[in-house]
C-alpha positions as CSV (number, residue, x, y, z in Angstrom):
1,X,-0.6,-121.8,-290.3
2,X,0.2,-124.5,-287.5
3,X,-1.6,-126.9,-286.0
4,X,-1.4,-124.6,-282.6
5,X,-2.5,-121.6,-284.7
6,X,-5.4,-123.3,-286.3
7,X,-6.5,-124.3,-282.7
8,X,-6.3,-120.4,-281.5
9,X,-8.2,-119.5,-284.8
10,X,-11.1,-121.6,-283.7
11,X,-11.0,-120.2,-280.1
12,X,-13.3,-117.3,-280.1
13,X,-15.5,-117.1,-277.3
14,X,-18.3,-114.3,-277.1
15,X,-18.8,-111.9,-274.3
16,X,-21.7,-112.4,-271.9
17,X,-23.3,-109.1,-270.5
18,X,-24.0,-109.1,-267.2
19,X,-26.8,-106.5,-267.3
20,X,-28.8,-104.2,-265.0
21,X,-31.7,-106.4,-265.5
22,X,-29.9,-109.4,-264.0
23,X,-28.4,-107.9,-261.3
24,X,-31.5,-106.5,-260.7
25,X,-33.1,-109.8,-259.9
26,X,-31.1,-109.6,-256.3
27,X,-33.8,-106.9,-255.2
28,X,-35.4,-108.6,-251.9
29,X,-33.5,-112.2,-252.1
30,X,-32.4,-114.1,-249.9
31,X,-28.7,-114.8,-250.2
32,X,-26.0,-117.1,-248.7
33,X,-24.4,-115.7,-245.9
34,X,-21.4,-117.1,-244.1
35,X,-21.1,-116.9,-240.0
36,X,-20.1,-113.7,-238.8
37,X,-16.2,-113.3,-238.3
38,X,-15.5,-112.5,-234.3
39,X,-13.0,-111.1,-232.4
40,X,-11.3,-114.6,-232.5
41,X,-11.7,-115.9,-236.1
42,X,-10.0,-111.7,-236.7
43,X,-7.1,-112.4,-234.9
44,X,-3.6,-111.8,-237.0
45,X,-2.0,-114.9,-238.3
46,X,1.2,-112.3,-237.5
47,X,1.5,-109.6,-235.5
48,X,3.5,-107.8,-237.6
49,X,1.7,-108.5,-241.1
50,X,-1.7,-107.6,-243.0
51,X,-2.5,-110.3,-245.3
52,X,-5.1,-110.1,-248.2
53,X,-5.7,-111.6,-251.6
54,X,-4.9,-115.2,-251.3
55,X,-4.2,-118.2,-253.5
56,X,-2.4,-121.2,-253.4
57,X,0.9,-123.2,-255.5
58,X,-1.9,-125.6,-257.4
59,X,-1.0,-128.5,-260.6
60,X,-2.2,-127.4,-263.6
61,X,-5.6,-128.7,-262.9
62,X,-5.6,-126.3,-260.0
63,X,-5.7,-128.5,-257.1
64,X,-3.0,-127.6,-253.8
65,X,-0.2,-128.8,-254.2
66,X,0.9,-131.0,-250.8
67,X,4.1,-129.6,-249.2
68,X,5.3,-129.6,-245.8
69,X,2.7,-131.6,-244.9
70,X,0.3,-129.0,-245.8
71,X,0.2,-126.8,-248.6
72,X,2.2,-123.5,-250.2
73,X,0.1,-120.3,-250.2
74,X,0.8,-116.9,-251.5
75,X,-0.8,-113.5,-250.5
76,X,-0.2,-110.1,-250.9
77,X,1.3,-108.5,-247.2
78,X,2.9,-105.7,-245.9
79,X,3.9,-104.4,-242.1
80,X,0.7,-103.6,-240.2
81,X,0.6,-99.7,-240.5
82,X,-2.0,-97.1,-238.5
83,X,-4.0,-96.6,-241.8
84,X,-4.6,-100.2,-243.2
85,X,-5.9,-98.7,-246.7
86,X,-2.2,-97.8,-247.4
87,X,-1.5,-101.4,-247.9
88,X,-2.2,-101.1,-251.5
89,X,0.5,-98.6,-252.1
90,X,2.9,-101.4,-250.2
91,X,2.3,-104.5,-251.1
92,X,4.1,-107.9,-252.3
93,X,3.7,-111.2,-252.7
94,X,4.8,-113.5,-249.8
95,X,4.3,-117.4,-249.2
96,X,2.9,-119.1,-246.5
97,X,2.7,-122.5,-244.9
98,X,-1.0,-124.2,-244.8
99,X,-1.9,-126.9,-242.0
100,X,-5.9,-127.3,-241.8
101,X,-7.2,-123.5,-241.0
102,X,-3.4,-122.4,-239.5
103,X,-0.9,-120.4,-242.0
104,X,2.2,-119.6,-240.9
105,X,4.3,-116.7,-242.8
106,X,7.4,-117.9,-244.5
107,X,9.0,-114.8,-246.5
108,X,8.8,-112.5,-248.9
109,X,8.4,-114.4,-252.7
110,X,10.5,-112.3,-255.2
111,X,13.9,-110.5,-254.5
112,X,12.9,-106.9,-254.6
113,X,15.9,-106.7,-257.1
114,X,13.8,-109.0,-259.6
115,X,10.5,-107.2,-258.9
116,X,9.5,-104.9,-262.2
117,X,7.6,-102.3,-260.8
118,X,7.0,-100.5,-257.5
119,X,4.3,-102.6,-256.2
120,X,3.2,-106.5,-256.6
121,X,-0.4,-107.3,-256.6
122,X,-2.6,-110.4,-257.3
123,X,-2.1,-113.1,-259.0
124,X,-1.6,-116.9,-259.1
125,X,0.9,-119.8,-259.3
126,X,1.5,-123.4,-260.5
127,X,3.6,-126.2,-260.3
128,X,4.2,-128.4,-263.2
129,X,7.2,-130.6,-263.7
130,X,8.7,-129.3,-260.5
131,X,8.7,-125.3,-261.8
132,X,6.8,-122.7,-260.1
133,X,5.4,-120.4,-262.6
134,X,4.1,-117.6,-260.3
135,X,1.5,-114.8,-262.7
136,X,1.2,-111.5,-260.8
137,X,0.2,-108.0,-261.4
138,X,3.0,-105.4,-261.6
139,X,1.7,-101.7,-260.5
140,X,3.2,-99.0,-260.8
141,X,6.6,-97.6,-261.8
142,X,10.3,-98.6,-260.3
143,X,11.4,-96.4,-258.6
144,X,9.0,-93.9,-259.0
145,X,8.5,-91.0,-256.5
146,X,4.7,-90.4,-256.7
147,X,2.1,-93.2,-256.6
148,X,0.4,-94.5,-259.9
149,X,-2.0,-96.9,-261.0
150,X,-0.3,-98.3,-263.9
151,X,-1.0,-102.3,-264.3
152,X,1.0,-105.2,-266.4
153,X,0.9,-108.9,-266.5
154,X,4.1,-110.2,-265.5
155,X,4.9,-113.9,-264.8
156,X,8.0,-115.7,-263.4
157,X,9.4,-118.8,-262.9
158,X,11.9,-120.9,-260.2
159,X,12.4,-124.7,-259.3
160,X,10.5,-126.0,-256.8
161,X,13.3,-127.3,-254.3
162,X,13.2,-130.7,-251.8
163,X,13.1,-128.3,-248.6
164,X,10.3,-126.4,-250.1
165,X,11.9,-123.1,-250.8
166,X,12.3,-121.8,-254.1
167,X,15.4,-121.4,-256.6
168,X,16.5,-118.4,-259.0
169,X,13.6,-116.5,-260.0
170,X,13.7,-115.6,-263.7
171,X,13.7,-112.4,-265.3
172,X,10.0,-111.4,-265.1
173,X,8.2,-111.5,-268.4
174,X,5.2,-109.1,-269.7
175,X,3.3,-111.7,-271.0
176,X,0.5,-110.1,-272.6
177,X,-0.6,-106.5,-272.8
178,X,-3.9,-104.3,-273.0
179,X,-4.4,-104.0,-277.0
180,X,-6.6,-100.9,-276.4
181,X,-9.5,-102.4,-278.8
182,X,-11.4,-105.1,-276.1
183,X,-9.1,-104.1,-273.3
184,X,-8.3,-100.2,-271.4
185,X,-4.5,-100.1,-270.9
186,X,-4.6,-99.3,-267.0
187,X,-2.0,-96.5,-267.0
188,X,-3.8,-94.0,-264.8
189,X,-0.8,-91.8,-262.9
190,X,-3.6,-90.5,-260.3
191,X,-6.8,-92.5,-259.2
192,X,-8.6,-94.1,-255.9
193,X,-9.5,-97.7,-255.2
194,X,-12.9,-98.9,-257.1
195,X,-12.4,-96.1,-259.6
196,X,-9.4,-97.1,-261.2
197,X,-9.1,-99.1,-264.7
198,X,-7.9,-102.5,-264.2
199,X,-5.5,-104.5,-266.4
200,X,-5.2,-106.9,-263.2
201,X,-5.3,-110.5,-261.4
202,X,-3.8,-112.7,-263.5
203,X,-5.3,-116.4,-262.9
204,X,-4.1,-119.5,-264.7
205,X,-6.8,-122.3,-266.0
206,X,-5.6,-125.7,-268.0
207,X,-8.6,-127.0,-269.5
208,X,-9.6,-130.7,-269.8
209,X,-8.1,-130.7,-273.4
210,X,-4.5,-129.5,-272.1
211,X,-5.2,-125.6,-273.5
212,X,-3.8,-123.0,-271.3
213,X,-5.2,-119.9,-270.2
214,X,-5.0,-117.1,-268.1
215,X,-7.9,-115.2,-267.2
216,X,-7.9,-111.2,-265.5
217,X,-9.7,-108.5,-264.4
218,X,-10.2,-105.8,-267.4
219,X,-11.8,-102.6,-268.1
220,X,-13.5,-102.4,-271.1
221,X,-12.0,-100.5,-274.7
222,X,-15.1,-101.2,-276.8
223,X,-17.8,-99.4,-274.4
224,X,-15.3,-97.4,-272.4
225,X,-17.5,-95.7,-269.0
226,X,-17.0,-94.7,-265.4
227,X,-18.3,-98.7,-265.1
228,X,-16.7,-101.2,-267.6
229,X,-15.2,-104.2,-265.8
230,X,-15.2,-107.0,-267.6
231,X,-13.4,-110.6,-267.0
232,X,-10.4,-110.9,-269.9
233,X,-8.5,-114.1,-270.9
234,X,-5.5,-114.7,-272.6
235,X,-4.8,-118.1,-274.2
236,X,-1.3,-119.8,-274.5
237,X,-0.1,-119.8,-278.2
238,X,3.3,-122.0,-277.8
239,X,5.8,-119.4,-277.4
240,X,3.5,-117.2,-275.3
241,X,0.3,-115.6,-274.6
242,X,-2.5,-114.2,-277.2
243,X,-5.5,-112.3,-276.0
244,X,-9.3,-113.3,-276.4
245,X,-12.1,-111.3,-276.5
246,X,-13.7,-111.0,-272.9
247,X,-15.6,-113.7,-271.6
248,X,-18.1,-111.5,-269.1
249,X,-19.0,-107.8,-269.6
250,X,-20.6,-105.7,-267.1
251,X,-20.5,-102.2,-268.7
252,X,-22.9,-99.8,-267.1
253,X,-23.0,-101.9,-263.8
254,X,-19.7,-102.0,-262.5
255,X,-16.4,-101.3,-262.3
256,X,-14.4,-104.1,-260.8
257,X,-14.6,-108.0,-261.3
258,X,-11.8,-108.6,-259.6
259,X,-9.8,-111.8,-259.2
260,X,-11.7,-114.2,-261.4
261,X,-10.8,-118.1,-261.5
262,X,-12.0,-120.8,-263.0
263,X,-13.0,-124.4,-261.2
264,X,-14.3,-127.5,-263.2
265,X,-17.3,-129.6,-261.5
266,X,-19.7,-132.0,-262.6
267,X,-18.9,-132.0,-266.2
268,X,-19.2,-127.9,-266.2
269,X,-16.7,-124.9,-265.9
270,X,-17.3,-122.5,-263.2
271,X,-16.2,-118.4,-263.2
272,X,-16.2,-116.6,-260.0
273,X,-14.9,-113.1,-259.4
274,X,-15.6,-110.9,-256.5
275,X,-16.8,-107.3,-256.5
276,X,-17.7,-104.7,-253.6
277,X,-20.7,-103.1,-252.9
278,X,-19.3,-99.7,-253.6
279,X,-18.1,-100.3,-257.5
280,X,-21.3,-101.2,-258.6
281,X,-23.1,-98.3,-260.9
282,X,-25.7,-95.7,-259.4
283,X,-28.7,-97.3,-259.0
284,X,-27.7,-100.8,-258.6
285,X,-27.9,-102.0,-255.1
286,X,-25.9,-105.3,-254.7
287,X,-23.6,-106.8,-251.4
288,X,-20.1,-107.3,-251.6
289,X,-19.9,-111.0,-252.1
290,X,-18.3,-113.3,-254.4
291,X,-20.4,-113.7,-257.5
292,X,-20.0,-116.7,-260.4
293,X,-21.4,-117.9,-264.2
294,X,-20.9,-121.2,-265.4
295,X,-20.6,-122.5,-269.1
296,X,-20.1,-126.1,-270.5
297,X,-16.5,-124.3,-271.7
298,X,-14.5,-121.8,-271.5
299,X,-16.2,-120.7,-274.8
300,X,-19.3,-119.8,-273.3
301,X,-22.3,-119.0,-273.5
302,X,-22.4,-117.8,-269.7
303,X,-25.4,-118.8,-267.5
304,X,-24.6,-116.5,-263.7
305,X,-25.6,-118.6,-260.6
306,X,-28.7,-118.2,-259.3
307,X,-30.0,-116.1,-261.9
308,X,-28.3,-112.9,-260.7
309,X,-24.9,-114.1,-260.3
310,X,-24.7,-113.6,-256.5
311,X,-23.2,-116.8,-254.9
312,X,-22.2,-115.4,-251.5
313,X,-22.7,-112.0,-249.8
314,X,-21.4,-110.6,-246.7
315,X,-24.0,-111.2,-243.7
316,X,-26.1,-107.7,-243.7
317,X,-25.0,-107.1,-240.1
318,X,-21.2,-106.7,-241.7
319,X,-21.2,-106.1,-245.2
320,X,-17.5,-105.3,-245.5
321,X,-16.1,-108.1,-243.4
322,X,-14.8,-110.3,-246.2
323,X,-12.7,-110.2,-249.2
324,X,-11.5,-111.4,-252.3
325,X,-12.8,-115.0,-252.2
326,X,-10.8,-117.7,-253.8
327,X,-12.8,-121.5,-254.8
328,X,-10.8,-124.9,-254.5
329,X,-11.8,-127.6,-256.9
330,X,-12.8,-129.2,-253.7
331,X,-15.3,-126.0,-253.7
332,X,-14.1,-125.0,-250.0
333,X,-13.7,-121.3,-250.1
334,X,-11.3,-119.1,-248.9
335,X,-11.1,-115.1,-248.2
336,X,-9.6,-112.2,-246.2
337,X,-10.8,-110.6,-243.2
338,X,-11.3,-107.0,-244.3
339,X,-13.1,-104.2,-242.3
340,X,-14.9,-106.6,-239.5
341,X,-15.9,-104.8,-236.8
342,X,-19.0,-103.0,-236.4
343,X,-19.4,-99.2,-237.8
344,X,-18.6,-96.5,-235.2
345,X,-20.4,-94.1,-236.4
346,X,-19.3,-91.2,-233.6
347,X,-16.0,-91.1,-234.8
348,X,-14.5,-90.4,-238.2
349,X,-14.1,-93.5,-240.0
350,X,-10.8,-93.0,-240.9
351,X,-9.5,-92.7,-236.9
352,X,-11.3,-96.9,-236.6
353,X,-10.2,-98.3,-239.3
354,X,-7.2,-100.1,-237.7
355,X,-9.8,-101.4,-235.0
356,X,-11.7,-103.1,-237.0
357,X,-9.8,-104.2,-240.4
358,X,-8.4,-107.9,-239.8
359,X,-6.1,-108.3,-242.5
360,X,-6.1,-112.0,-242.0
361,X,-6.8,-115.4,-243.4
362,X,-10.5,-115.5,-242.9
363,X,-12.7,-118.6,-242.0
364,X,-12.6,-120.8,-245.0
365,X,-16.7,-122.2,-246.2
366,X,-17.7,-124.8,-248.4
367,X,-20.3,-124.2,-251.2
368,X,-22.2,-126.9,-253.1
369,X,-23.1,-126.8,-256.9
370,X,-25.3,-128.3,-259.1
371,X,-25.7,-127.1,-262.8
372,X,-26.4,-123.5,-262.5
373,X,-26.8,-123.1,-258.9
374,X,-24.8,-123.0,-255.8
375,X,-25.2,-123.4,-252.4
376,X,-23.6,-122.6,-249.0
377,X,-23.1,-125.6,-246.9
378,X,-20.9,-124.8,-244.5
């Protein structure tokens, strides 16, 4: 056994449940609320785009990297249709220029030629000794001629180049896969949004001692139900990519811990994932918000923030008008403007959904934390 091995052998970190009875503990709180997103802050960073799911090219540490003066971002886009829900059926990975609270659309990231699979969705990238290594989510077939579900890890790599722009991509990887034991492959050929399985959202993390990991969003294989997300990780073993057990389990609360990273503060590791209010089990009234655990390492055990988990929830007034939120090291936040606009409920909802989805960089916020709580400050 090698030294590498012996290191993996050692890494075992056990699940924590994040139960009814937790979650329960957000019945009649107050919770953090961000301003609520107008007409202006809604506004298209392109007229021709709808942006969502948003990270940025980060060192290993997972700090932005400085380019152009700014910084390089990724999000999944696609042409502004009539019905904004068919973005997912759509979308890529393109980059973007940062400057302050202005992004500016560059291109599309990977030659459709070197994409492996129908659709791209969300991931993360890094930059480390001037190589991009860019994780995503590969859905669905190439080339198929009906829709499916059907989720793999894939990651990538290209140079970094002096003006910015990338060089030869490589031949995407699969660089780990659902082992049907702690993880549900997510295969489905027929499904909706917040009901399907999820083998998803790969996110990288370097830990202080130089070990490599990628954490996702799972369903789970050992307590398999209508609601079984759970948060996976993967670990690097030298030549690739081994999977751990889960580090968060919330089987019989809800569906869909989606997007979950990992920041280091104050001598501690924080998780955050986000979740809607919709994939959360009957009986369990929560916001959509962005929710978080922290642990003294990846390891655990998992204390959630606040007691319940909840760190930020949509303002009550507009529960769906933010997205998929995204914490810097520097603990600014960042999200997507989703449905916005206030309900109409005379009409159908499908005939204003256009009117008031945003599909845009939203207003980034700032928390503050301290041990096992957190704190919106602006």
């Amino acid at each position: 056994m090698t030294a590498i091995d012996n290191k993996l052998a050692a890494l075992k970190p056990s699940a924590t449940s994040w139960t009814p009875e937790i979650v329960a503990e957000l019945a009649g709180g107050l919770f953090d609320q961000p301003a609520i997103i107008d007409a202006g802050s809604a506004k298209p960073m392109s007229p021709d785009l709808d942006v969502w799911d948003a990270w940025p090219l980060a060192d290993p540490t997972g700090n932005p990297v400085p380019w152009g003066g700014g910084e390089l971002w990724f999000a999944l886009a696609v042409v502004r249709a009539d019905d904004p829900e068919q973005r997912h059926h759509l979308a890529r990975i393109h980059h973007f220029h940062r400057m302050g609270d202005d992004f500016t659309h560059i291109g599309l990231t990977l030659p459709e030629a070197t994409s492996p699979a129908a659709r791209q969705w969300s991931g993360s990238a890094r930059l480390d000794n001037g190589e991009v290594t860019l994780f995503f989510t590969a859905t669905g077939h190439k080339g198929d001629a009906s829709l499916s579900y059907y989720q793999r890890l894939f990651l990538t790599r290209a140079p970094l180049m002096a003006d910015g722009e990338f060089g030869a991509w490589s031949e995407p990887v699969e660089f780990v896969q659902a082992d049907g034991h702690f993880y549900r492959p997510a295969n489905e050929n027929e499904g909706e949004p917040g009901k399907i399985k999820a083998f998803r959202d790969p996110s990288h993390y370097r830990s202080s001692d130089g070990q490599d990991y990628v954490l996702f969003t799972g369903s789970s294989g050992t307590q398999p139900s209508l609601h079984d997300g759970v948060i996976g990780a993967a670990t690097s073993n030298g030549d690739g990519y081994r999977l751990l057990p889960p580090l968060i389990t919330a089987s019989g609360v809800n569906n869909e811990l989606e997007r979950p990273h990992v920041v280091e503060h104050g001598g501690r590791i924080y998780l955050f994932w986000s979740t809607q209010r919709g994939v959360f089990a009957p009986g369990i009234v929560a916001p959509t918000g962005l929710y978080g655990a922290t642990a003294e390492s990846i390891d655990g055990p998992w204390t959630f923030l606040n007691g319940h988990g909840l760190v930020i929830a949509n303002p009550v007034e507009r529960p769906t008008q933010a997205y998929s939120w995204w914490v810097l090291p520097d603990l600014s936040v960042t999200s997507f403007v989703d449905y916005w606009g206030p309900e109409d409920n005379t009409r159908p909802e499908a005939e204003t959904r256009r009117a008031r989805f945003g599909g845009t960089f939203a207003p980034f916020v700032r928390l503050e934390l301290v041990g096992a709580t957190s704190r919106l400050v602006g």
